[in-house]
N, C-alpha and C positions, 0 to 999 in steps of 0.2 A: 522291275522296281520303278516307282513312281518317280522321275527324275526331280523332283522337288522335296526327293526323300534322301540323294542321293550325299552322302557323308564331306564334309568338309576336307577332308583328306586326299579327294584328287583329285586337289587346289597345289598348284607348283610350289612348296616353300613351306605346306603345311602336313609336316611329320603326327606323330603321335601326339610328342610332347606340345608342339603347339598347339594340338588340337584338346589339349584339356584346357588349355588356356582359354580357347576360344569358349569350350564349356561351361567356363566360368561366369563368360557372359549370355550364356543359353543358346549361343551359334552350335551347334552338332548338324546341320544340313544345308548345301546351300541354299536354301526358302528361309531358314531361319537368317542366314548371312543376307539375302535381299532385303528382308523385314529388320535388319537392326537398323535403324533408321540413323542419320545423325541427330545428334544433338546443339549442335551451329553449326556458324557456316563461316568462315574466314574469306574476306573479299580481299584477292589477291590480283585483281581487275587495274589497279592501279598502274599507272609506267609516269616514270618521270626520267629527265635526264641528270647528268651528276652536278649539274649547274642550278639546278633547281630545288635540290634534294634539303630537305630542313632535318633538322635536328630530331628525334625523337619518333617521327613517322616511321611506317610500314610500308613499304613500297615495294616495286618490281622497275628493273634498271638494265637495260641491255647495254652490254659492255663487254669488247674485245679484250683477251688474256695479255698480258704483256712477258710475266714470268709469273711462277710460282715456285717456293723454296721450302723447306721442311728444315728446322730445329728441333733439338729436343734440349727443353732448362735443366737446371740442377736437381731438380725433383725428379725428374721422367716424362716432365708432361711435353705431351707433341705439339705442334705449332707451324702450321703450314701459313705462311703469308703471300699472298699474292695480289697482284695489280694490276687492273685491267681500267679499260679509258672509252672513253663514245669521243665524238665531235667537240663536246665540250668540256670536257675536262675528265681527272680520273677516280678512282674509286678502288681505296685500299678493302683488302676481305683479310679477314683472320679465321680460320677453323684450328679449333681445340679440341686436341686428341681426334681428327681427324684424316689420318695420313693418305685418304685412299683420296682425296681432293687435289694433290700433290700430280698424280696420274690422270687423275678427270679431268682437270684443267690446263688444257691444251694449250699453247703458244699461237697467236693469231686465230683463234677459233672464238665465237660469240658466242655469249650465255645469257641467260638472264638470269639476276640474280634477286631473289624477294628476302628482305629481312627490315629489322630498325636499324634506322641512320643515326650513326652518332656523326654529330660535326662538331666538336671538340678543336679541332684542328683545320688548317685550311683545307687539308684533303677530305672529304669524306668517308666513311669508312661501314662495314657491316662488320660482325661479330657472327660466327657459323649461320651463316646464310642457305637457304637453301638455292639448287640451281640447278638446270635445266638447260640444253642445248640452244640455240633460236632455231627458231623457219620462221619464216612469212605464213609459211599457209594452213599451215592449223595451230589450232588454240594448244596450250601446253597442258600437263596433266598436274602441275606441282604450281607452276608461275602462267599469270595472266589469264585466271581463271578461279571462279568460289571454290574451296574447298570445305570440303566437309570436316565437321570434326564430332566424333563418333566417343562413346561413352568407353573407356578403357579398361582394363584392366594390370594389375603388375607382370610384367613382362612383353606386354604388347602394345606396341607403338601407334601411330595414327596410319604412317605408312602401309602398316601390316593389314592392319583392317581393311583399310581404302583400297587396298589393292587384289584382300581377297575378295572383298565384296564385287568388287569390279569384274574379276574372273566369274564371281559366281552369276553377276548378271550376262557374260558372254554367254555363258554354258546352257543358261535359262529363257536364252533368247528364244519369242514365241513359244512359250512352255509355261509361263507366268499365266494364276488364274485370272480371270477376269468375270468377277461376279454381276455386273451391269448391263445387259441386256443392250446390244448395239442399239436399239430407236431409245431409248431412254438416254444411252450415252450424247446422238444428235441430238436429243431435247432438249440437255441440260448444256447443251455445250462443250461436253469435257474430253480432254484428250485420253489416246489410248492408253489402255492399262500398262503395256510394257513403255512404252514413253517418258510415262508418271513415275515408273520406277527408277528407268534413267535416270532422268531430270532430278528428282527428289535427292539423288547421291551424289551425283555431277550434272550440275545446273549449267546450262549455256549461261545465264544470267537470271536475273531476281522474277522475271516476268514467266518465263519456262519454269521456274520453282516454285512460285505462289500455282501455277497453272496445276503442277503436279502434285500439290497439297490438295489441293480444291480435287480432284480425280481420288486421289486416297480417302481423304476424310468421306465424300462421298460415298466410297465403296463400303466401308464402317457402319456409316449409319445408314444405307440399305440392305445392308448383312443383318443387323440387328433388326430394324424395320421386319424383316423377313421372318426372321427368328417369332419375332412376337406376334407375327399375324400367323404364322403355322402353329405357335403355341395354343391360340386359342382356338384356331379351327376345331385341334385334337381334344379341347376342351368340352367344345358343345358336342361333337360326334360320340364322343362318350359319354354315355348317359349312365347316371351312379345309381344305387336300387330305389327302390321306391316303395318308403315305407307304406304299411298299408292305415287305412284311414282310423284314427283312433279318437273317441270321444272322451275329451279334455273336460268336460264340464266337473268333473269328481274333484278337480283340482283349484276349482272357484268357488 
């Protein structure tokens, strides 16, 4: 079987059931899962410290755990609150109906955390944040970095997608077509076909994703370019009958 045929299914995480889901949005192969392209792009590029942090912004914030605690109110609803601090001051997190963040969030361990700053209060504070361990040495896959955001459907998150799509690009690694003719590719400039496809899902940054549009779009409209100049070759190569010569004069 053509591995670009190969079913969404053995994808870690994608049973039956999600895979009608996926159907839903025309994903049945991973080639269909690398071509669902996103639809934005959310710049999560941003860091600030918690001394700097305004009101209202979207940001990514490194900051040490100090505790974290779990309630549940008089409704049922869960409510893990926790506090974590950099150099400069600290930065309350709230997760609603969240309990598994209670365990994730570690005592003296750094995370980054991306969400809207409410400063309401002299503390600053996120509202279910999303978060992600630190390193220094590579970029993260959730914080301090564009994410994608991918067209949905009900029952399937942005996670789900991003992450199958992600799989489906490991699995398709050099396996991805590539219709452009390497000396055309040096002519015009453009980077590799699997690259583009990287890049277009998860962009190092804005310059590696215009670059990876500019390689797609191209591949399009020499696809079609193609189509329509073998259309008409098969045009003239076929020759229709040929009526025999008739004298019209009867009809003047």
């Amino acid at each position: 079987m053509n591995p670009l045929d190969t079913p969404v299914t053995v994808l870690s995480g994608v049973g039956d059931a999600k895979a009608k889901l996926f159907a839903k949005l025309r994903i049945s192969t991973l080639y269909d899962a690398v071509r669902h392209f996103p639809r934005d792009y959310e710049d999560r590029t941003v860091m600030r410290f918690t001394a700097q942090l305004e009101h209202g912004e979207s940001v990514c914030v490194a900051a040490t755990v100090e505790d974290a605690t779990m309630t549940r109110s008089a409704n049922g609803l869960m409510l893990v609150k926790a506090r974590a601090h950099d150099d400069y001051g600290a930065l309350d997190l709230y997760f609603f109906n969240q309990p598994y963040a209670r365990d994730a969030l570690r005592r003296g361990e750094t995370y980054i955390f991306f969400g809207k700053v409410e400063r309401e209060t002299r503390t600053p504070r996120m509202v279910n944040p999303v978060f992600e361990r630190y390193t220094e040495t590579r970029q993260g896959t959730r914080t301090r970095c564009i994410v994608p955001v991918y067209r949905l459907t009900s029952g399937l998150s942005q996670y789900a997608v991003s992450t199958a799509v992600r799989a489906a690009l490991t699995r398709l690694r050099d396996k991805l077509p590539d219709p452009t003719p390497p000396y055309i590719a040096e002519r015009y400039d453009l980077v590799p076909a699997q690259y583009a496809y990287e890049q277009i899902h998860f962009p190092q940054d804005f310059d590696t994703l215009a670059a990876a549009r500019r390689r797609l779009i191209f591949d399009e409209l020499l696809t079609v370019a193609a189509a329509a100049q073998r259309s008409r070759l098969m045009r003239e190569r076929v020759l229709g009958r040929r009526f025999a010569d008739t004298d019209l004069a009867a009809f003047f």
